[in-house]
C-alpha positions in Angstrom: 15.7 -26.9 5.8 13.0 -25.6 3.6 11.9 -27.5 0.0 11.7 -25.7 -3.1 9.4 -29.2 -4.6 6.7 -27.9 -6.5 7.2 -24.3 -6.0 6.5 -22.5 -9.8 9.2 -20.9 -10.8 8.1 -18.6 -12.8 5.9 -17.5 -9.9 5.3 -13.5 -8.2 7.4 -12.5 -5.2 4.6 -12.0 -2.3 3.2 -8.1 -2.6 4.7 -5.4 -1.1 4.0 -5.0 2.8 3.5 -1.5 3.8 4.8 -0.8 7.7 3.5 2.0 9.6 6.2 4.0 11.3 4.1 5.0 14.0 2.4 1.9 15.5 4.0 -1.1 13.5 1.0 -2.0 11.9 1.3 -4.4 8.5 0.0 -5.4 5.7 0.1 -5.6 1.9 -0.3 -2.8 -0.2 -3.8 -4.3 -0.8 -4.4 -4.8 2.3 -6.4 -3.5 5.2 -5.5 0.4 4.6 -7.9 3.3 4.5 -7.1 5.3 1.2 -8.3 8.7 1.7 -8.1 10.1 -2.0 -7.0 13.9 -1.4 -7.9 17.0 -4.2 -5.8 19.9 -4.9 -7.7 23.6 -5.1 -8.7 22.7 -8.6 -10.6 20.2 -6.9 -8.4 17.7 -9.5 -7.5 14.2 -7.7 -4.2 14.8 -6.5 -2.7 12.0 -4.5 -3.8 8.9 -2.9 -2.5 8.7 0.9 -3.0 5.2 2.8 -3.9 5.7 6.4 -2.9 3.5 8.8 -6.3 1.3 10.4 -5.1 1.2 14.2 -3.3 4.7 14.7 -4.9 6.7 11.3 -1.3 8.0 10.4 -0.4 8.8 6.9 2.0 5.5 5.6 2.9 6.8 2.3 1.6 8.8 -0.1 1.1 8.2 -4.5 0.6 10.5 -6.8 -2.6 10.9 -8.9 -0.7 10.1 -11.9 0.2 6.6 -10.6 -3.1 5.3 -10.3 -3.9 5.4 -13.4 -4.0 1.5 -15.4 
């Protein structure tokens, strides 16, 4: 039976885990991935793709526009 004592409330879910479909490989969005930021043929930043550290397969992909803060 687990305790919810002095847990805050108000506090963040844990950050999103990314899995990678080939190998099983995990970890956080900030985590241990290798983000290989890819251009278009106006040499404008197009997307962001994090590669998976054990296998080097593409996980998932964001837009350009997304990065942005």
């Amino acid at each position: 039976m687990s305790s919810n004592i002095g847990r805050d409330p108000h506090a963040r879910p844990p950050k999103m885990v990314l899995i990678c479909p080939t190998c099983g490989h995990e970890s956080p969005l900030g985590g241990d991935w290798r983000i290989d930021n890819r251009h278009d043929s106006t040499d404008d930043l197009a997307e962001s793709v994090y590669v998976c550290p054990e296998c080097t397969s593409d996980v998932t992909r964001r837009p350009a526009e997304s990065l942005v803060e």
